[in-house]
TORMAR-421830 format. One record per residue (C-alpha): x, y, z. Coordinates in steps of 0.25 Angstrom, whole numbers, plus 5000, padded with zeros to 4 digits. Each point is the difference from the previous one (the first is absolute). Example, Ala and Ser with C-alpha at 12.3 -4.5 7.8 and 13.67 -1.06 7.14 Angstrom:
! residues 2
<east 5049 | north 4982 | up 5031>
<east 5006 | north 5014 | up 4998>
! end
This chain:
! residues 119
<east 4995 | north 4941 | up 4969>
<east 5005 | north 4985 | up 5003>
<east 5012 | north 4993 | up 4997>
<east 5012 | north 5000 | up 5006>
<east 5001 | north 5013 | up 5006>
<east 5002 | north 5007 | up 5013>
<east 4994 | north 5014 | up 5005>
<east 5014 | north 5006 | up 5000>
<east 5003 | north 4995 | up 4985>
<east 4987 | north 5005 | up 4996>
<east 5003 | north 5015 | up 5007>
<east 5015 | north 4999 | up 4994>
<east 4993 | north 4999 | up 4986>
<east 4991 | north 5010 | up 5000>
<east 5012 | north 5009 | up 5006>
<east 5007 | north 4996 | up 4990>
<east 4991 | north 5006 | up 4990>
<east 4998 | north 5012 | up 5009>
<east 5015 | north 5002 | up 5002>
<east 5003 | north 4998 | up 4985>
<east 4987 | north 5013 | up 4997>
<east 5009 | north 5009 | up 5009>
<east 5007 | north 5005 | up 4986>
<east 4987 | north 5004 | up 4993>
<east 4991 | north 5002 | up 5012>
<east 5005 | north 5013 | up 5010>
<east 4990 | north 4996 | up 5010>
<east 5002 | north 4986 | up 5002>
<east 5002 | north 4997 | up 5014>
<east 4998 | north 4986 | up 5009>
<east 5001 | north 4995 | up 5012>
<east 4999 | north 4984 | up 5005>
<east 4995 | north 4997 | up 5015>
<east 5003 | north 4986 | up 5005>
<east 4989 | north 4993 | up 5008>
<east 5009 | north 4987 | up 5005>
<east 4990 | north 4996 | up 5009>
<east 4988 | north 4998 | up 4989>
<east 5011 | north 4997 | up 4990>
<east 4995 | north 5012 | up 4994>
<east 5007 | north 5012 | up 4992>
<east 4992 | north 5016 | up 4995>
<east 5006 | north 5006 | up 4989>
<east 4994 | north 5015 | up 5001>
<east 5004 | north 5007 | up 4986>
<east 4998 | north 5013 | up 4991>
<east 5002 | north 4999 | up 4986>
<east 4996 | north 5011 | up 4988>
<east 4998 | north 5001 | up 4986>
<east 4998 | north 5012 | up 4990>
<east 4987 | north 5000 | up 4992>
<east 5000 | north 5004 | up 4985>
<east 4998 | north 5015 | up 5004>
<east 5012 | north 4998 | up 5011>
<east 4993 | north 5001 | up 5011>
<east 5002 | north 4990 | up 5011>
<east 4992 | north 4988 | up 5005>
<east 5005 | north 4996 | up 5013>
<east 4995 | north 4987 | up 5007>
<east 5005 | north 4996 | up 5014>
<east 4999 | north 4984 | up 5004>
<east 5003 | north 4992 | up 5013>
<east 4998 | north 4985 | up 4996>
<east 5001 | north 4991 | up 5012>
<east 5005 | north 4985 | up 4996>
<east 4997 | north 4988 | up 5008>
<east 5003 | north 4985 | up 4998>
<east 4988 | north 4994 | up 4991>
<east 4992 | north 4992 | up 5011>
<east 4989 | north 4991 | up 4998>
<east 5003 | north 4994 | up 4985>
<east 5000 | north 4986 | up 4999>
<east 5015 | north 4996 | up 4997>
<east 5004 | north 5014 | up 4995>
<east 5010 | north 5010 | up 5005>
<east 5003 | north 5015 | up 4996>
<east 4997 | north 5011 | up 5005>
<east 4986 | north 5010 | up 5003>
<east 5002 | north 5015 | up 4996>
<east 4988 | north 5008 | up 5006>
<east 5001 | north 5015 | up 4997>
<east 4996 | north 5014 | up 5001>
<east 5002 | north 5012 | up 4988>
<east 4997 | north 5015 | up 4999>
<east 5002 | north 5005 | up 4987>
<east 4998 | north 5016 | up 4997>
<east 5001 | north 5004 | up 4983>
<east 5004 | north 5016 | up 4998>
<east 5010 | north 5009 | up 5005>
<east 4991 | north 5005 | up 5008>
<east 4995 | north 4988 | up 5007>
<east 5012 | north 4994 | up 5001>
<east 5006 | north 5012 | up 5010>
<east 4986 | north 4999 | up 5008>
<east 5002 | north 4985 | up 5000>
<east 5015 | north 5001 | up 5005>
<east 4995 | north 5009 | up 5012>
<east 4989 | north 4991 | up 5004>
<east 5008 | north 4986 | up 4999>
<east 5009 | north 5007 | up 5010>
<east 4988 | north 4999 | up 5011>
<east 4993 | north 4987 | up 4993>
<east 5013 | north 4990 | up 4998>
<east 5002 | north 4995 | up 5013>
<east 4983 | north 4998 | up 5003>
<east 5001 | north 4994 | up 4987>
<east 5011 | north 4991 | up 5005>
<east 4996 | north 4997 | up 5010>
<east 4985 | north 4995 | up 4997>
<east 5006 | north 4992 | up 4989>
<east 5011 | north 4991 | up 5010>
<east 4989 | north 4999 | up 5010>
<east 4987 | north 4994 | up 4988>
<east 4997 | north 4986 | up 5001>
<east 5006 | north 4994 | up 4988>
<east 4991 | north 4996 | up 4989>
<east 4997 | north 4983 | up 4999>
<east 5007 | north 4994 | up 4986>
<east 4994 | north 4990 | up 4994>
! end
């Protein structure tokens, strides 16, 4: 995303968004980790839906936004992301279970990627 924008402005949007879901979506849940040093910040977030039959779809995200380097004369920001997504009632306990052991690999694989060039 460029423009005039920061890591945390972007973060705050998309919490904003996720914040504003709470009423509609029971499972919505976020969390934002600070990376000063980078000037980085992870927003690791669960969000669900109800397909026509009323079953759930369930989809788990951490995006990780960095300040957009390497574009002549252009600032914003970089989000690089990760998403698991289950569709049933079914698959979404068995997807619950299993993001209990994955998350913080997940996590933590996604903080420590190279970031992808912009051009």
């Amino acid at each position: 995303m460029t423009g005039d924008l920061t890591v945390m402005s972007a973060v705050r949007v998309q919490v904003d968004m996720l914040n504003k879901r709470k009423g509609t979506d029971p499972l919505v849940n976020m969390k934002v980790i600070q990376n000063s040093d980078a000037g980085e910040a992870l927003l690791d977030f669960i969000v669900s839906s109800k397909n026509p039959k009323g079953e759930y779809i369930v989809e788990w995200n951490a995006y990780r936004y960095a300040p957009l380097r390497g574009v002549a004369d252009k600032s914003g920001v970089l989000l690089f992301a990760i998403s698991h997504r289950a569709y049933g009632n079914d698959n979404a306990k068995v997807f619950m279970e299993r993001l209990k052991s994955i998350r913080m690999a997940q996590i933590t694989a996604l903080t420590k990627a190279s970031l992808p060039s912009v051009r």
